[in-house]
Each structure stands twice: as structure tokens, then as C-alpha cells.
Predicted model as a PDB file, atoms N, CA, C, CB and O in Angstrom, pLDDT in the B-factor column:
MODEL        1                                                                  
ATOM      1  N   UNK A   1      53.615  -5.702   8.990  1.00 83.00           N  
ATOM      2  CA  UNK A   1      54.333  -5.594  10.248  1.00 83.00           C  
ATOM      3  C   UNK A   1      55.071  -6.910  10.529  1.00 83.00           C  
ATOM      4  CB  UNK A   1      53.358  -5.245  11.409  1.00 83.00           C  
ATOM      5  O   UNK A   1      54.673  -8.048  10.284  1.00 83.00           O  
ATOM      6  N   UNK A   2      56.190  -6.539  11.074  1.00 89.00           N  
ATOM      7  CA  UNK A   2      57.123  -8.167  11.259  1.00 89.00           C  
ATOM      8  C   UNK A   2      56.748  -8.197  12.692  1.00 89.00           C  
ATOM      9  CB  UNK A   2      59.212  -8.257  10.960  1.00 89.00           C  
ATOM     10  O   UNK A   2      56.638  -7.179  13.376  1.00 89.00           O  
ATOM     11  N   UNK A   3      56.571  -9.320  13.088  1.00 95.00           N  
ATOM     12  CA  UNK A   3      56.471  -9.848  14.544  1.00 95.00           C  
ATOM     13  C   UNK A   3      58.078 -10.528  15.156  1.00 95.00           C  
ATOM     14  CB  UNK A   3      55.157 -11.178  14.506  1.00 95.00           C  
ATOM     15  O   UNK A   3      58.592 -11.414  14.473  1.00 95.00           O  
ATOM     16  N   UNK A   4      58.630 -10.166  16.151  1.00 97.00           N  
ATOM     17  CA  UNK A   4      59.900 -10.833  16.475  1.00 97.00           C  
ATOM     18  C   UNK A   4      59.884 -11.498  17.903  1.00 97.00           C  
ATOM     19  CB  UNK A   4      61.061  -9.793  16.386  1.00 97.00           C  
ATOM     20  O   UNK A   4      59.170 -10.889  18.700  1.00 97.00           O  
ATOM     21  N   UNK A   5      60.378 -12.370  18.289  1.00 98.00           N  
ATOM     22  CA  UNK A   5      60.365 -12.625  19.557  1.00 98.00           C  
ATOM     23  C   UNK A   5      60.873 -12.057  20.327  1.00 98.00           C  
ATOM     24  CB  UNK A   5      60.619 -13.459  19.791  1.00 98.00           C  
ATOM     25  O   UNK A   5      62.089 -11.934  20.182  1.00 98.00           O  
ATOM     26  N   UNK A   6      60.148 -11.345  21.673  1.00 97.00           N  
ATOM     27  CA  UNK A   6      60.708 -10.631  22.527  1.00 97.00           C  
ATOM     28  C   UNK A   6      61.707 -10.664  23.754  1.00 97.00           C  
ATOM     29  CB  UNK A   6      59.959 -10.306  22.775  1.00 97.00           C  
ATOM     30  O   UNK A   6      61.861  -9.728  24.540  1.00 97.00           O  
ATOM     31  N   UNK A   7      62.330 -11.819  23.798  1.00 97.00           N  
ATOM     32  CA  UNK A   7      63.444 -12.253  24.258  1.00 97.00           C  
ATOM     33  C   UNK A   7      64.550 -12.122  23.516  1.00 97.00           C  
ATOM     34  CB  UNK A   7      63.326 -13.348  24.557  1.00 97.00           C  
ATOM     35  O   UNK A   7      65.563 -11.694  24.069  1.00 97.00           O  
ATOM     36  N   UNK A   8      64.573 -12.420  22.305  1.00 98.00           N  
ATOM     37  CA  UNK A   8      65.927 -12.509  21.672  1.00 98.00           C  
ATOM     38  C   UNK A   8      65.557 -12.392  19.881  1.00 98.00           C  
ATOM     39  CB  UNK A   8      66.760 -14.174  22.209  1.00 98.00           C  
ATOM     40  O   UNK A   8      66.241 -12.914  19.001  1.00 98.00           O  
ATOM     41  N   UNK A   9      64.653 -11.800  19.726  1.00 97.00           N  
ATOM     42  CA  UNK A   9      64.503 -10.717  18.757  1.00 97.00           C  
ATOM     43  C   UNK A   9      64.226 -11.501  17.205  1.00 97.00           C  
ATOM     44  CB  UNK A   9      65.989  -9.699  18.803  1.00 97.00           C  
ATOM     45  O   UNK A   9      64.087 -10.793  16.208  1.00 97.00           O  
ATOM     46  N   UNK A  10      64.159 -13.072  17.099  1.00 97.00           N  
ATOM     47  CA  UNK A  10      64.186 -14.089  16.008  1.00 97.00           C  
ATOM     48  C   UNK A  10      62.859 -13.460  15.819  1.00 97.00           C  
ATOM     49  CB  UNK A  10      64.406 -15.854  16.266  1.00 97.00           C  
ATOM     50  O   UNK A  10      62.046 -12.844  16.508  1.00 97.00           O  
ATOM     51  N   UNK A  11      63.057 -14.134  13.817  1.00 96.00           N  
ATOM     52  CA  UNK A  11      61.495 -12.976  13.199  1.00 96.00           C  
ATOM     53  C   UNK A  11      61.550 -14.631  12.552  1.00 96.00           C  
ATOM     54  CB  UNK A  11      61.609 -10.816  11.729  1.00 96.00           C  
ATOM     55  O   UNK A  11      60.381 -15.014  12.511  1.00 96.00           O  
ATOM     56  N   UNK A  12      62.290 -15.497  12.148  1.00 95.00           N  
ATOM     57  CA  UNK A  12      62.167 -16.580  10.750  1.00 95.00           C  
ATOM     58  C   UNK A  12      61.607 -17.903  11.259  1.00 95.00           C  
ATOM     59  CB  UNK A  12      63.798 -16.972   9.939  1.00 95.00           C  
ATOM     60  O   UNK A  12      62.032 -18.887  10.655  1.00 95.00           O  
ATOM     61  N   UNK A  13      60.523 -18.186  12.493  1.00 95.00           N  
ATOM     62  CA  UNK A  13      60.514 -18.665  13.166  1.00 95.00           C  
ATOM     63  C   UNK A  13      58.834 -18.687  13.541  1.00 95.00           C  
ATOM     64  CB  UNK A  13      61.512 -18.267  13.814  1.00 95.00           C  
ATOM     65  O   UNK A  13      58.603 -17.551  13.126  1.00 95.00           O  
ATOM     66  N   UNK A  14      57.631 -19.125  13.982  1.00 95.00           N  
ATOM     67  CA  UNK A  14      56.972 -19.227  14.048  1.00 95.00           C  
ATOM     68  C   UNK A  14      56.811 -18.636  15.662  1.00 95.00           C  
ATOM     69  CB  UNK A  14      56.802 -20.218  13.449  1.00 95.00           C  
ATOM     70  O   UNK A  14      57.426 -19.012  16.660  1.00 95.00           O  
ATOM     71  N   UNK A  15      55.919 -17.736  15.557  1.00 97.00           N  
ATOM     72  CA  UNK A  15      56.020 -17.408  17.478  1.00 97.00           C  
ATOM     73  C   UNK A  15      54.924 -17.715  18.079  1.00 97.00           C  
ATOM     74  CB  UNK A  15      56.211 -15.792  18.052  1.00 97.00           C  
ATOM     75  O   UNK A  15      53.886 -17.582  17.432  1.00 97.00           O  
ATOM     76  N   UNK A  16      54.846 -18.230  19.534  1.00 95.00           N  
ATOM     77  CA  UNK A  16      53.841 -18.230  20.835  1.00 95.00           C  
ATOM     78  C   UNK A  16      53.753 -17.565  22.324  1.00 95.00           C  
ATOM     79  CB  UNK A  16      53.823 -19.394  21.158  1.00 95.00           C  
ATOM     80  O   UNK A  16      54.390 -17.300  23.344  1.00 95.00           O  
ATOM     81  N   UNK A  17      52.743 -17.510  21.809  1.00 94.00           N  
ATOM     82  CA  UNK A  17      52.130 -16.455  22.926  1.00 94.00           C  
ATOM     83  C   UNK A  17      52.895 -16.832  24.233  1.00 94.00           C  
ATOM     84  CB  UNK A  17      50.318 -16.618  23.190  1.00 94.00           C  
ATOM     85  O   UNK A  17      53.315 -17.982  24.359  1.00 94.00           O  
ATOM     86  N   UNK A  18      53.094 -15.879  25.231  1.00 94.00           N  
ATOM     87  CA  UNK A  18      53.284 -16.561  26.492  1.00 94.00           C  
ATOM     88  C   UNK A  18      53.117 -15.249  27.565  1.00 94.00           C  
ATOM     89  CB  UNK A  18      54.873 -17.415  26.550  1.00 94.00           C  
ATOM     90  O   UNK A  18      53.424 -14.104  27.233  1.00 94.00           O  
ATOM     91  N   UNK A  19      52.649 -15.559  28.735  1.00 95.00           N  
ATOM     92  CA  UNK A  19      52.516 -15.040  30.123  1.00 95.00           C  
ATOM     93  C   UNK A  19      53.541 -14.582  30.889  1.00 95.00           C  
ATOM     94  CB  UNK A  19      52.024 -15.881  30.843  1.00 95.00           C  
ATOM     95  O   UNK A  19      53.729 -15.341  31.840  1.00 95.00           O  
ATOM     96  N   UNK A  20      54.490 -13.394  30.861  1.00 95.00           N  
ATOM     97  CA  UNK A  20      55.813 -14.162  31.324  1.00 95.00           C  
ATOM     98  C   UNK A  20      55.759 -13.336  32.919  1.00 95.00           C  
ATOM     99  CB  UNK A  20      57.531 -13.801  30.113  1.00 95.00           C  
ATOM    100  O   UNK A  20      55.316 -12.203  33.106  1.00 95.00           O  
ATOM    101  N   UNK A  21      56.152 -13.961  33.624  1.00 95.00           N  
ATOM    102  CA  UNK A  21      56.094 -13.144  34.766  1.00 95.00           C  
ATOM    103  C   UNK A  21      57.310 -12.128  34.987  1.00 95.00           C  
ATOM    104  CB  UNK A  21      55.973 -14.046  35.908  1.00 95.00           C  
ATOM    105  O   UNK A  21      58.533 -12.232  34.891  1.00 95.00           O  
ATOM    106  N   UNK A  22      56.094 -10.711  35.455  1.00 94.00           N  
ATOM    107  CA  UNK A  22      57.078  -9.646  35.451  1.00 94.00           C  
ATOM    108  C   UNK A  22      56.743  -9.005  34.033  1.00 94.00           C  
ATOM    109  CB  UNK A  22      58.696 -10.202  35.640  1.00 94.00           C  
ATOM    110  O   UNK A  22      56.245  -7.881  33.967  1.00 94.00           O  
ATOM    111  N   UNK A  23      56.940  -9.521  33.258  1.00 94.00           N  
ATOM    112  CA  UNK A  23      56.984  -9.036  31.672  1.00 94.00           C  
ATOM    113  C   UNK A  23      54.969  -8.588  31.328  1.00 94.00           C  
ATOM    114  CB  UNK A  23      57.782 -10.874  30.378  1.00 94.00           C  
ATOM    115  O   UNK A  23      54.550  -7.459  31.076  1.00 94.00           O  
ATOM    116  N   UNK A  24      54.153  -9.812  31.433  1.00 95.00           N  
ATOM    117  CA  UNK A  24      53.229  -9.536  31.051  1.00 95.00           C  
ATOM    118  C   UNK A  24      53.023 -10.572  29.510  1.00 95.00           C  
ATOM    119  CB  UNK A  24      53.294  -8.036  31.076  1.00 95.00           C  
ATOM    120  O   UNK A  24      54.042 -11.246  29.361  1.00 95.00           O  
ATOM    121  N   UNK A  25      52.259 -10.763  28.687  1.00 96.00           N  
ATOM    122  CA  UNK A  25      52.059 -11.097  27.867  1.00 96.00           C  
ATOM    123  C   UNK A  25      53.174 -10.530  26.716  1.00 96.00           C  
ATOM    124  CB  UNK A  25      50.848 -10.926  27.873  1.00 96.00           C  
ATOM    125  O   UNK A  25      53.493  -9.342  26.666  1.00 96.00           O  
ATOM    126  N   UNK A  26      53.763 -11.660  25.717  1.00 97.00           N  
ATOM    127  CA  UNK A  26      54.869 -11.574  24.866  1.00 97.00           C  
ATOM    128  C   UNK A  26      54.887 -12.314  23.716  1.00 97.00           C  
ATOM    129  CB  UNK A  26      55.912 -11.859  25.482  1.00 97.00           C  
ATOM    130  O   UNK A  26      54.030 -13.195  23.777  1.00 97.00           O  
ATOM    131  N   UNK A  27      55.340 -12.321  22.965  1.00 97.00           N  
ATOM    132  CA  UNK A  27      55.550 -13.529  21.439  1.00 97.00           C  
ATOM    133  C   UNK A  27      56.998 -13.814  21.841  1.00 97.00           C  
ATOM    134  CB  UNK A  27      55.424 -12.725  19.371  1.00 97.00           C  
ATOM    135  O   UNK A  27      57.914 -13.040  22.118  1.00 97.00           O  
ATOM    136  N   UNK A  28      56.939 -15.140  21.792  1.00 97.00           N  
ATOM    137  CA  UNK A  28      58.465 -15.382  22.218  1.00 97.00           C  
ATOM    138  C   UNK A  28      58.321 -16.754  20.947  1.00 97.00           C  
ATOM    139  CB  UNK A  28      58.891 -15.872  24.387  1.00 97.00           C  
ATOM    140  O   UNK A  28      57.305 -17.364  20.616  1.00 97.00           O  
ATOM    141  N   UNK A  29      59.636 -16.901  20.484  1.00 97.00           N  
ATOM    142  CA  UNK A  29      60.295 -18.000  19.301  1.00 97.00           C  
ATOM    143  C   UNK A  29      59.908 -19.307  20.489  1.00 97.00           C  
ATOM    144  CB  UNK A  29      62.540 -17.729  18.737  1.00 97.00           C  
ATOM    145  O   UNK A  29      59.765 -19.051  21.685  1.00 97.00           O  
ATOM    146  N   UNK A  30      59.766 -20.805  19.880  1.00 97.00           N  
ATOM    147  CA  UNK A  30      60.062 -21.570  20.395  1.00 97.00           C  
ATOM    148  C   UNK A  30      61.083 -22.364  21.888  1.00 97.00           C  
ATOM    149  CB  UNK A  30      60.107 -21.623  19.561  1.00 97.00           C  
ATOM    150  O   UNK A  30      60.970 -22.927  22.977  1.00 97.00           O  
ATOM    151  N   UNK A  31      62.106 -21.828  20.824  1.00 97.00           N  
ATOM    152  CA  UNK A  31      63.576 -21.758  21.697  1.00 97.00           C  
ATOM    153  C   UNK A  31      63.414 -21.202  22.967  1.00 97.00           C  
ATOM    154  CB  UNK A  31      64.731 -20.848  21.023  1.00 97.00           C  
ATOM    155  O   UNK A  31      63.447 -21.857  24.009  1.00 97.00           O  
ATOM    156  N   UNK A  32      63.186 -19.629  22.861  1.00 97.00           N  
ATOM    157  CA  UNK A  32      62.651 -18.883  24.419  1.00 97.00           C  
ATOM    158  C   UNK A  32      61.712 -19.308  25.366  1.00 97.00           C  
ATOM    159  CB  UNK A  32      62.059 -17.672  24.252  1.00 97.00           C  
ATOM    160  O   UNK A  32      61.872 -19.330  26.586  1.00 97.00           O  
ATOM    161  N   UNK A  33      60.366 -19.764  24.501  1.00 96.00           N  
ATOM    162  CA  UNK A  33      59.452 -20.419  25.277  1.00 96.00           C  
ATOM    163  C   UNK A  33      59.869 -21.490  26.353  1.00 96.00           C  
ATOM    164  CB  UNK A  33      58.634 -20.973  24.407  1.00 96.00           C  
ATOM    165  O   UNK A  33      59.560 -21.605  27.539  1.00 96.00           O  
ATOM    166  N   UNK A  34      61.018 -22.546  25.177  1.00 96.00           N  
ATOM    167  CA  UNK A  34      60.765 -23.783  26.193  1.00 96.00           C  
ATOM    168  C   UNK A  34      61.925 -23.391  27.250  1.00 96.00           C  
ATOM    169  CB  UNK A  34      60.987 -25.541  25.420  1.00 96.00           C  
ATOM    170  O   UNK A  34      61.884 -24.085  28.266  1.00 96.00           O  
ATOM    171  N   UNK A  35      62.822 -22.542  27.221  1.00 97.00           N  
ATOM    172  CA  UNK A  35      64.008 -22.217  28.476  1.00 97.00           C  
ATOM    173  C   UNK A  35      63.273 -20.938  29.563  1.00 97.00           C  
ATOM    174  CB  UNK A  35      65.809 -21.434  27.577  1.00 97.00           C  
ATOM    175  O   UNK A  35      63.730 -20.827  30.700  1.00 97.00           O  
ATOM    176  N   UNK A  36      62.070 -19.978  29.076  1.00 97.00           N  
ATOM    177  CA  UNK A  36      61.139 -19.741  30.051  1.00 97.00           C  
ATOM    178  C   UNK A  36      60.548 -20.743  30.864  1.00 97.00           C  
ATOM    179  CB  UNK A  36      60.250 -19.170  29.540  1.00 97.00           C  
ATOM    180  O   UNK A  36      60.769 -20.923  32.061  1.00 97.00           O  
ATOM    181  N   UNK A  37      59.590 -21.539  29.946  1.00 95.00           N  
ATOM    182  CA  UNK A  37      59.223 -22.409  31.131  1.00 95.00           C  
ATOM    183  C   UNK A  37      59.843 -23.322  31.865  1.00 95.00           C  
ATOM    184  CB  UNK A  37      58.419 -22.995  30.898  1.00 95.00           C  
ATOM    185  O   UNK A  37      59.196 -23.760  32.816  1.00 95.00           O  
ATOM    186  N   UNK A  38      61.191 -23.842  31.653  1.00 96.00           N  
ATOM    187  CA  UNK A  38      62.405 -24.417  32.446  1.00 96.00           C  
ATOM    188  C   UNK A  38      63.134 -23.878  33.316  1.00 96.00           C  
ATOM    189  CB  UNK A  38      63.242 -24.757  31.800  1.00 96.00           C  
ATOM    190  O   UNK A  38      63.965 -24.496  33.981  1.00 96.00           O  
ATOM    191  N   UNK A  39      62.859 -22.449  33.422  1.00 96.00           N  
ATOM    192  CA  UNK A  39      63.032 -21.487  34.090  1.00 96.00           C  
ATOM    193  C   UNK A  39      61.833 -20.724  34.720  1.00 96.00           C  
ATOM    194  CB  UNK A  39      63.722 -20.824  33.381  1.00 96.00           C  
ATOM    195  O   UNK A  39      61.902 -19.526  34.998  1.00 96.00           O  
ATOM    196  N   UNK A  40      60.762 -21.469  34.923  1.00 95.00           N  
ATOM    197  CA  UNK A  40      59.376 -21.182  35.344  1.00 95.00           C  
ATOM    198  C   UNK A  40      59.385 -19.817  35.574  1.00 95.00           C  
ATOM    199  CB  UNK A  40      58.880 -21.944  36.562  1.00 95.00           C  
ATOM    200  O   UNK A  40      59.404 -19.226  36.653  1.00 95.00           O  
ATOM    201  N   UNK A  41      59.371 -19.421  34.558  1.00 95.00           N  
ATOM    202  CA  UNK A  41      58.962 -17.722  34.283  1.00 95.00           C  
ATOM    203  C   UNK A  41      57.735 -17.604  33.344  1.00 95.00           C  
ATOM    204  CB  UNK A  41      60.304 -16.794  33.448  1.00 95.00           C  
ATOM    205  O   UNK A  41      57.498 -16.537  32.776  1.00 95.00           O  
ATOM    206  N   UNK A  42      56.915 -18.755  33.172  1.00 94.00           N  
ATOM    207  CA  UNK A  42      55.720 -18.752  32.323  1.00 94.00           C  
ATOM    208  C   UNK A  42      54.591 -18.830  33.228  1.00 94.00           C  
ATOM    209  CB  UNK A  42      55.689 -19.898  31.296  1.00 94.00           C  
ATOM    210  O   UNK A  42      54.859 -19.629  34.126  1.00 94.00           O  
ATOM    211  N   UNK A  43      53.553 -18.376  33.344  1.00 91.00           N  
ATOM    212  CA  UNK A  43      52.054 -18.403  34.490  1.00 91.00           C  
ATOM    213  C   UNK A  43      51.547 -19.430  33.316  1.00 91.00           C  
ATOM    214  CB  UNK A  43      50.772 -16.498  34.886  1.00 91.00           C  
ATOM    215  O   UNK A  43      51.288 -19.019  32.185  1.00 91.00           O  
ATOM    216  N   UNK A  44      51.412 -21.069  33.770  1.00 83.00           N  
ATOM    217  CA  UNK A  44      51.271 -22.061  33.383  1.00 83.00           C  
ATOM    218  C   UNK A  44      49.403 -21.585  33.404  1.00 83.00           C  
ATOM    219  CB  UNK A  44      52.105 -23.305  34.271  1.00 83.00           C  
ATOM    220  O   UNK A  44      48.681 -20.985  34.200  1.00 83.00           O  
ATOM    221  N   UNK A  45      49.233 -22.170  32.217  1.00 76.00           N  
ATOM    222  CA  UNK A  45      47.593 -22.350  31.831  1.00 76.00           C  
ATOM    223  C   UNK A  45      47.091 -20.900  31.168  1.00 76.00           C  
ATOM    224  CB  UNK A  45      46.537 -22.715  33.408  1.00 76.00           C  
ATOM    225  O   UNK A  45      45.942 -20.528  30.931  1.00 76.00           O  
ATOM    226  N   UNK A  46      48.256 -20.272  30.972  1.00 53.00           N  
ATOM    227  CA  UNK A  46      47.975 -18.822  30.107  1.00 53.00           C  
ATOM    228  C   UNK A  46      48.553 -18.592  28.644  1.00 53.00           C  
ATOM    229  CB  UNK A  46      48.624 -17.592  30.933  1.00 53.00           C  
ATOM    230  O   UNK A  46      48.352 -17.520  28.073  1.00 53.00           O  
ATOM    231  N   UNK A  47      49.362 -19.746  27.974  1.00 47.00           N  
ATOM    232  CA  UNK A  47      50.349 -20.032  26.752  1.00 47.00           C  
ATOM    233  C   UNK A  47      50.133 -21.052  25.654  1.00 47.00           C  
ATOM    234  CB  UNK A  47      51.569 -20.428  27.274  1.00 47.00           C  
ATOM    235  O   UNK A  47      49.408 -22.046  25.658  1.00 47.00           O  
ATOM    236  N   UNK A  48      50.632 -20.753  25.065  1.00 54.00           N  
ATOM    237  CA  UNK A  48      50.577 -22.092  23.963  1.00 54.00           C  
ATOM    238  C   UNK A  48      49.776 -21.505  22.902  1.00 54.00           C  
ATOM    239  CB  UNK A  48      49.775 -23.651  24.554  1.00 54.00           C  
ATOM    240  O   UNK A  48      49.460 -22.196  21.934  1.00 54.00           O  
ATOM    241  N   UNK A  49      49.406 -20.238  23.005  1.00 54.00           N  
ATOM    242  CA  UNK A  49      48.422 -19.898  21.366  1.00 54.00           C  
ATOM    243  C   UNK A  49      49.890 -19.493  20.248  1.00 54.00           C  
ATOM    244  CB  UNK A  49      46.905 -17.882  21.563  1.00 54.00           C  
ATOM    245  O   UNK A  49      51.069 -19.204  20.450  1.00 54.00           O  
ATOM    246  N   UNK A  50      49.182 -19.637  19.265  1.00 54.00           N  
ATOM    247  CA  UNK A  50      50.082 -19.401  17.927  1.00 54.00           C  
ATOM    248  C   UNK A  50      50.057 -17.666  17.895  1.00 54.00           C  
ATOM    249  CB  UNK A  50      49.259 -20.241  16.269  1.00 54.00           C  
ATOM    250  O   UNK A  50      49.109 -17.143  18.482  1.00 54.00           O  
ATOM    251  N   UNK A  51      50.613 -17.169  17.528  1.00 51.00           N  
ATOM    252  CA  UNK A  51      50.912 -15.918  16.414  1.00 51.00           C  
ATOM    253  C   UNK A  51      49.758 -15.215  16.206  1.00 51.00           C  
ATOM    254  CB  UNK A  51      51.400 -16.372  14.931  1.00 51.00           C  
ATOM    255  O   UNK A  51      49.110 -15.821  15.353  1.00 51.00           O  
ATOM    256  N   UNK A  52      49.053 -14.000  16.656  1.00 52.00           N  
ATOM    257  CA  UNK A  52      47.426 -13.476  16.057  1.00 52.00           C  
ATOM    258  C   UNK A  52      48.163 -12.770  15.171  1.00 52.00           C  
ATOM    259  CB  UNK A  52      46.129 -12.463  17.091  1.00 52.00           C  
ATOM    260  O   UNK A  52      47.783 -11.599  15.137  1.00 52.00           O  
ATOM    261  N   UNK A  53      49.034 -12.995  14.461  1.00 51.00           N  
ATOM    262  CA  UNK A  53      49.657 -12.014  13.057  1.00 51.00           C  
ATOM    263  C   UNK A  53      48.645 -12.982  11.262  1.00 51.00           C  
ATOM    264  CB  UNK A  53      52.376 -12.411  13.004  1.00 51.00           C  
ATOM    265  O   UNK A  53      48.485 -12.658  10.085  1.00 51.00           O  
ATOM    266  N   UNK A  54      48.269 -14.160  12.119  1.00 45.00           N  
ATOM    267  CA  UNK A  54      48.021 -14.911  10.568  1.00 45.00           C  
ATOM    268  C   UNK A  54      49.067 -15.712   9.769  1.00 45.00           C  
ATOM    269  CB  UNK A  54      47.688 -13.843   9.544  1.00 45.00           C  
ATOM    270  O   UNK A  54      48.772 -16.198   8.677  1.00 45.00           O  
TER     271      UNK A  54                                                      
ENDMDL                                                                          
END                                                                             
């Protein structure tokens, strides 16, 4: 199974977990993560795990 980030759909990229408000729990690429939480759309103290793909 390919895992992609659910913001903007990148697969070549290592993904993290995140909280997003409204959304619910997501794999989002790097990139998305850090302009979510700059855009405080992340529930801070619920993010930062790696990938449960392995």
C-alpha cells in the first residue's frame, strides 16, 4: 500500500502524523506539516510520530 500525504497528495517523501483540526488525524509530507502548524491548524501535543507504514 502507498501512503500519500493528505493535503497535497506527495508519496516520495517521508510522512507525519498530525491532528488537524476539522480534519481529524492525517499523514501529511513535511512541507504540509510545517505550513499547518503556521497556520495553527495542528492540536499541538497530538503530532510528530513518523509513518505506522514501516
Amino acid at each position: 500500500m502507498v501512503y500519500k500525504c493528505a493535503i497535497c497528495g506527495r508519496e516520495d517523501v517521508p510522512l507525519l502524523e498530525a491532528n488537524i483540526k476539522g480534519m481529524g488525524p492525517a499523514l501529511v509530507c513535511p512541507e504540509c506539516w510545517s505550513r499547518l502548524m503556521a497556520e495553527n491548524k495542528i492540536i499541538v501535543g497530538s503530532t510528530g510520530g513518523g509513518c505506522p507504514c514501516g
